[in-house]
N, C-alpha and C positions, 0 to 999 in steps of 0.2 A: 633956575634949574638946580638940581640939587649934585652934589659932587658924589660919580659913581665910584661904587667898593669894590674890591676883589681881596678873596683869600686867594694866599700865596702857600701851597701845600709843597713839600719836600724843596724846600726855599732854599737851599745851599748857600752860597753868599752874595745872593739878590738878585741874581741875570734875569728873571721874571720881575721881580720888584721895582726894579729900576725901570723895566718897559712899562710897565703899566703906569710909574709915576710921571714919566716922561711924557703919555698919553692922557696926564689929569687926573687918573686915578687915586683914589685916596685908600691903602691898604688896610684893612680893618684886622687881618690875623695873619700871622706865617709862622709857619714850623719845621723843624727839623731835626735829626737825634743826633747829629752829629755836633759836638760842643765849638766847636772850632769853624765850623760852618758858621752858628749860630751869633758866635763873636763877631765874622767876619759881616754877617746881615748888617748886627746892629750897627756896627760904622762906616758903611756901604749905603744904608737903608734907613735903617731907624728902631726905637727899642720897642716896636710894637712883636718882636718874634720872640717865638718859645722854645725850649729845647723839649722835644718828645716824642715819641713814638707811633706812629700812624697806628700804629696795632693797639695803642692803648686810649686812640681820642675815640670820643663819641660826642654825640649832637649837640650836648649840653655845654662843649665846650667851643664851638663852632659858634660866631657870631653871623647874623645877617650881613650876606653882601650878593654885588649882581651878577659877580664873575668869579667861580674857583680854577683855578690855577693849579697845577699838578705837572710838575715834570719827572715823572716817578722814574725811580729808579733804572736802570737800564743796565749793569753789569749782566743780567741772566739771558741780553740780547745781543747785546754788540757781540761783532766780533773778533773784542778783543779781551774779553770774557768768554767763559766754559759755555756760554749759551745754551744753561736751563730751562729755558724759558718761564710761561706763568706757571708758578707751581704753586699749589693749595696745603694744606695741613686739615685733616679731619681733626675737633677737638675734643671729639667723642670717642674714637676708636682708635687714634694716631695715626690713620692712612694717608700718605701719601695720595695726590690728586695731580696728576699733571694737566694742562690744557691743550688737547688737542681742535688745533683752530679749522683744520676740515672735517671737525665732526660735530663743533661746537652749536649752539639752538637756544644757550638761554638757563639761566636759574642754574644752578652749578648746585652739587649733592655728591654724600660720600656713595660711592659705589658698593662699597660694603656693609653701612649700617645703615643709609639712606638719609643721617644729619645735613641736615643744610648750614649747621656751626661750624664752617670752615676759614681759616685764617690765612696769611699768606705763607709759605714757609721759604720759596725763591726772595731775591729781592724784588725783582722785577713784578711777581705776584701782588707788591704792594697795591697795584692798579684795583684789585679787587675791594682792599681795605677802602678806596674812595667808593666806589659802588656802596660798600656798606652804609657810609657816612650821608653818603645821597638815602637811602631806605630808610637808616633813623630819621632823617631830616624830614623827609614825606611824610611819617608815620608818626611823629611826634610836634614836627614844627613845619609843618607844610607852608608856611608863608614866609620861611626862610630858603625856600630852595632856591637855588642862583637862577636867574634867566639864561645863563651862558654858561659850560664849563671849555676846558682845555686841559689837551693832555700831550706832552711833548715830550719826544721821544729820539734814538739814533733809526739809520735806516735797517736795522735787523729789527725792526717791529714789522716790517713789511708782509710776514708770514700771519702775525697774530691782530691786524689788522679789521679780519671779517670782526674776532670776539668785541673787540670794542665798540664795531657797528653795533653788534648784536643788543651789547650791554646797555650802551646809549640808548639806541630804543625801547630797552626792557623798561628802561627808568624816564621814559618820556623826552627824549630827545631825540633829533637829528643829527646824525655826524655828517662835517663837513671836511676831507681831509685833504691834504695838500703835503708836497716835501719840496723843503727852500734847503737852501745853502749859502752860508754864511759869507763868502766871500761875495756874492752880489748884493750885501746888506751893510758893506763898508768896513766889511772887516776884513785883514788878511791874512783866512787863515780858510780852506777847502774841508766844512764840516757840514754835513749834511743830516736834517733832521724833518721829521715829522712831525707837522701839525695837525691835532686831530680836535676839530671845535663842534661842541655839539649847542646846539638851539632848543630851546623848550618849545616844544610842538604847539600847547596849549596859548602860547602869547604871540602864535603866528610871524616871528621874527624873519627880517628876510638878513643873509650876511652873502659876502662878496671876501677872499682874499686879496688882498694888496697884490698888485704886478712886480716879477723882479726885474730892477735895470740889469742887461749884462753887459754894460756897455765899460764899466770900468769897476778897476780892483786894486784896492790898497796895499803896496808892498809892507813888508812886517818892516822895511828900514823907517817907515814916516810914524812909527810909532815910539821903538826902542832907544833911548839914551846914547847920543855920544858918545859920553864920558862916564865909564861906573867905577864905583867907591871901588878899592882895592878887599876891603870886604864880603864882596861875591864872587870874587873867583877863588874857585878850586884850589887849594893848595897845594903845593908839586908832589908830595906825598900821595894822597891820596888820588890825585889824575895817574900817578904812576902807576896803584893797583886799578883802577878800571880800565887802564890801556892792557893790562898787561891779565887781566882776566877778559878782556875782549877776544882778543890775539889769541889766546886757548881756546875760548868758544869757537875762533873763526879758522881754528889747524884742519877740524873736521871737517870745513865746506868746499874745500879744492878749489878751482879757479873761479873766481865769480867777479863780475863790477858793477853788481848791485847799487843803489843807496838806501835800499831799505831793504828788510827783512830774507837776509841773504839765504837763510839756514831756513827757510820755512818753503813749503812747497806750494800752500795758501797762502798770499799775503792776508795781513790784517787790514791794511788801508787800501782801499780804490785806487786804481789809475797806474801809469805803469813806474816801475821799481826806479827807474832815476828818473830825476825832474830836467827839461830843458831852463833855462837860466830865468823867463819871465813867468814860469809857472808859478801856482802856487805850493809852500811847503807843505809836506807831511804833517801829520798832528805827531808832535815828538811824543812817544811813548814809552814807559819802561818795559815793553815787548817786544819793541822792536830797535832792530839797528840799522842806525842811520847814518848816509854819507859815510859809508865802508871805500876807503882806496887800496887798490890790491894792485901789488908793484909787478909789472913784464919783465921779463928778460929781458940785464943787459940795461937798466935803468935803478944805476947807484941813490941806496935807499937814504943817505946821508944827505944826497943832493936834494933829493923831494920832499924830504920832511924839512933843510934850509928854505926852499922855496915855499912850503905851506905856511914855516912861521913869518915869513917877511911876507908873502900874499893876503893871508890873510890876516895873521893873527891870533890864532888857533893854538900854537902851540910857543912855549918860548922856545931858547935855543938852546935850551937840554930836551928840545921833543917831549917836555910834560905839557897837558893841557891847560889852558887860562881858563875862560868859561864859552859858553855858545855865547854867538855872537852875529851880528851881520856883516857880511863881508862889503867891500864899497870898490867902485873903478872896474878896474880889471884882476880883483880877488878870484882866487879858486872858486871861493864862495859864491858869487856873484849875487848880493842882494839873498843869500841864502841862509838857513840858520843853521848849517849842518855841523853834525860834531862824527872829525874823520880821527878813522881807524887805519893806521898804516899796517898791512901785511905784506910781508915776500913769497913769491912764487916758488 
């Protein structure tokens, strides 16, 4: 039997490439515009990737394989992005095209000069540019089209959802979709995403998603280093202006004991604002803040921030930061990766 191919589209630095190699797969292309991404593929993966533009491939540069792969872009979804969603570009008039997914039916057109040469202009609109790449491929190399595609996404795709059913059938497919979360998958880390797998109608494929165990979950301690190089941690300088530009952010939120996104009325992340001790963490992000401790009345702030540096580690004993860490025993931390914020009441 002959060893199955997959193109790896908006390949970042290989989380796709490595699944598919792990399942036998032999990658035939992957690409990405991001240079540093690209670096990171080839030595994660292998030097078969390219650094380039979804907006600038076409057919000819696509090789034959049985599986494309696409984890398009997602900032214009999540919500921890502006969430523009798909957004089009007319290349004929310069109209603006948004995708409205309860009105959506198919074949996409400028509303105003009626071009169907439309590009993506969101990021997330990238989704479109693989559509294209499927049409050249039909219409040019038709015994290049994959048997299989995939397309993987955060949960604020959930809205935009039907369009890709739509699209998939437009271009002969069935969509098959499904949303997993990564910590039933061996990882530990509560990230949730959509898988959307479409089947080539014509080759009668039957597909089934894998079951997920929820029976156990990897703490982030059986992953992370003991002992780190004195190299990556924070310098007391600059730990001292991010403590100390937190603290200003945090004068305007008045009494709170959040551990995440304290100043925000909508959290970004799922589930509720502090973790119990065997949950899983937050995704650390630079939107939000995490493991905020805000001092009561009548609990001296010299004593708490002595006790955080000897619990967990967190801080030396001028109260600057070391770096995140996992706390062990009986730490504040407890097996947690939080990076705390001392305020007074």
């Amino acid at each position: 039997m002959r060893k199955l191919k997959v193109n790896d589209f908006f390949c970042g630095c290989g989380g796709m490439g490595i699944a598919f190699q792990n399942a036998g797969y032999e990658i035939a292309g992957a690409w990405d515009f991001d240079k540093y991404a690209v670096a990171s593929y080839r030595e994660n993966v292998g030097d078969h990737v390219t650094q380039a533009d979804i907006k600038e491939l076409n057919h000819t540069q696509i090789p034959q394989a049985d599986v494309w792969a696409f984890g398009f872009p997602c900032q214009d979804l999540s919500v921890a992005g502006k969430q523009r969603g798909l957004v089009l570009k007319c290349q004929a008039c310069g109209a603006e095209i948004e995708i409205n997914p309860e009105e959506y039916t198919g074949q996409t057109f400028c509303p105003d000069c009626s071009s169907t040469d439309l590009k993506a202009a969101s990021r997330s609109g990238c989704f479109f540019e693989m559509m294209r790449l499927l049409e050249e491929t039909q219409e040019n190399e038709p015994q290049n089209m994959p048997a299989v595609i995939i397309a993987e996404n955060v949960r604020g795709l959930k809205p935009f959802l039907p369009v890709l059913e739509a699209e998939y059938k437009r271009h002969g497919y069935t969509a098959h979709i499904e949303m997993f979360n990564s910590k039933w998958w061996g990882v530990s880390q509560n990230r949730e995403r959509y898988a959307v797998v479409g089947t080539r109608d014509d080759l009668n494929l039957s597909f089934e998603f894998p079951k997920e165990q929820h029976e156990f979950v990897p703490k982030l301690s059986d992953f992370l280093d003991k002992n780190v190089d004195e190299k990556y941690y924070i310098p007391d300088e600059k730990a001292k202006t991010i403590i100390a530009q937190a603290l200003e952010k945090l004068e305007t939120l008045g009494k709170c004991h959040a551990c995440i996104t304290p100043d925000r009325l909508n959290k970004r992340q799922n589930g509720p604002r502090a973790k119990a001790e065997d949950e899983p963490m937050f995704t650390l992000t630079a939107q939000d803040l995490h493991g905020v401790i805000v001092l009561e009345e009548g609990v001296d702030e010299e004593d708490l921030k002595a006790e955080i540096c000897r619990e967990s580690g967190l801080l030396d004993p001028n109260g600057c930061g070391k770096t995140l860490r996992v706390g062990g025993g009986n730490s504040l931390t407890k097996k947690h990766n939080y990076q705390h914020v001392l305020v007074c009441q």
